[in-house]
C-alpha positions in Angstrom: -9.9 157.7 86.7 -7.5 157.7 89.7 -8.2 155.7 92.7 -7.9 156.6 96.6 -4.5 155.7 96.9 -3.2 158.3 94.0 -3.3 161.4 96.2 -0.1 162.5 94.9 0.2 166.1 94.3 -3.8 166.7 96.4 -3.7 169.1 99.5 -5.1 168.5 102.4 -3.5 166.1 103.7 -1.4 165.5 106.9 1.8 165.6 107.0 4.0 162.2 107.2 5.5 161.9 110.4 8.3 159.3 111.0 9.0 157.1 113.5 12.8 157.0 114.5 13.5 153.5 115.4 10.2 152.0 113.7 9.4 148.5 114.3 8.8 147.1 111.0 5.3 145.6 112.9 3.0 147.2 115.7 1.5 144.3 116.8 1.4 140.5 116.4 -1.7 140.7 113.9 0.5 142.9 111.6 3.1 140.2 111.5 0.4 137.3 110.8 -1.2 139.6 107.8 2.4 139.5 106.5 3.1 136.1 106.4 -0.7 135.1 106.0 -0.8 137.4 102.4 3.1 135.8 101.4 2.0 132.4 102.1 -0.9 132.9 99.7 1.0 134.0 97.1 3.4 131.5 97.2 0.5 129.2 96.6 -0.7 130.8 93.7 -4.0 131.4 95.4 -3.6 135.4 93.9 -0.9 137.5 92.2 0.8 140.5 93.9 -1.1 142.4 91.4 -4.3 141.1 92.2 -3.5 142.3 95.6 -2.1 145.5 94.9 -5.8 146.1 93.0 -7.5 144.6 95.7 -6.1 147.4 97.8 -7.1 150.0 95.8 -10.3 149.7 95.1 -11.5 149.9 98.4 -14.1 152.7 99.2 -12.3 155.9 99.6 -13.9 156.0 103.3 -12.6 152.8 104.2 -9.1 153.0 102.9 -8.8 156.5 104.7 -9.6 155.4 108.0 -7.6 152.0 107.7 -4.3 151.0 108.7 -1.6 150.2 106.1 -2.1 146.5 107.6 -5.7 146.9 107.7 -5.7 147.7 104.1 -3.7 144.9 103.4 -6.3 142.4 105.2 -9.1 143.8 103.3 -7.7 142.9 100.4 -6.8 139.2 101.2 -10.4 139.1 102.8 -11.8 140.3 99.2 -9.5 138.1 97.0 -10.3 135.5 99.5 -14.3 135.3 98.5 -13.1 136.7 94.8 -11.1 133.4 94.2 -13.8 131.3 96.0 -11.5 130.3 98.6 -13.8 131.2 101.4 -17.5 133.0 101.8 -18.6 135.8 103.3 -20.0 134.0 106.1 -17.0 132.2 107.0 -14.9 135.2 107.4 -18.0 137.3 109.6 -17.7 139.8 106.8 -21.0 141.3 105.2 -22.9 139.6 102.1 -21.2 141.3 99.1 -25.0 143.2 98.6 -24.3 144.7 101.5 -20.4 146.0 101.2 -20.3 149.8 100.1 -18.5 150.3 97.3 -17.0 153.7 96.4 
C-alpha cells in the first residue's frame, strides 16, 4: 500500500516551481522546527526513521494542504505523545479519538 507522499509517477499534480535564490527557511518557526526535531534526535527521544514514518502517515488531506515544515511539526507533535514525552493537552492538539486518520 503506498502512502500520500509516493505520488511518483500520479497526474494531477502541479508543477514544481523553483525559487532562484531560496532561503533555506521562510520564517523563524521553520528554523525552530529544524533545530527543535535535530535536538530530539540527538537525544534519542526518536529515530529519523521514526520521523520519516511519522510524516507519512499523516491523513492524505492533511499532508496535502501542509507545508514541508508543517509536515515536519506534525510529526514531532505525534512522536511527541507516541513516546509519552508530552499529552495531547499540553500541546492544544486534539484527544487522539478525535484526530482523523486517513
Amino acid at each position: 500500500m503506498s502512502r500520500i507522499n509516493d505520488v511518483g509517477g500520479m497526474a494531477g499534480f502541479p508543477a514544481i516551481v523553483e525559487e532562484p535564490d531560496e532561503p533555506p527557511f521562510h520564517a523563524d518557526w521553520e528554523a525552530h522546527v529544524f533545530a527543535l526535531n535535530g535536538a530530539l534526535i540527538r537525544r534519542g527521544v526518536y529515530n529519523l526513521d521514526e520521523f520519516r514514518d511519522a510524516i507519512e502517515r499523516m491523513p492524505a488531506e492533511e499532508y496535502l494542504a501542509a507545508s514541508y515544515y508543517e509536515r515536519w511539526f506534525a510529526a514531532i507533535t505525534t512522536l511527541l505523545v507516541e513516546k509519552g514525552v508530552a499529552v495531547p493537552e499540553e500541546l492544544d492538539l486534539p484527544d487522539e479519538r478525535d484526530r482523523p486518520h486517513g
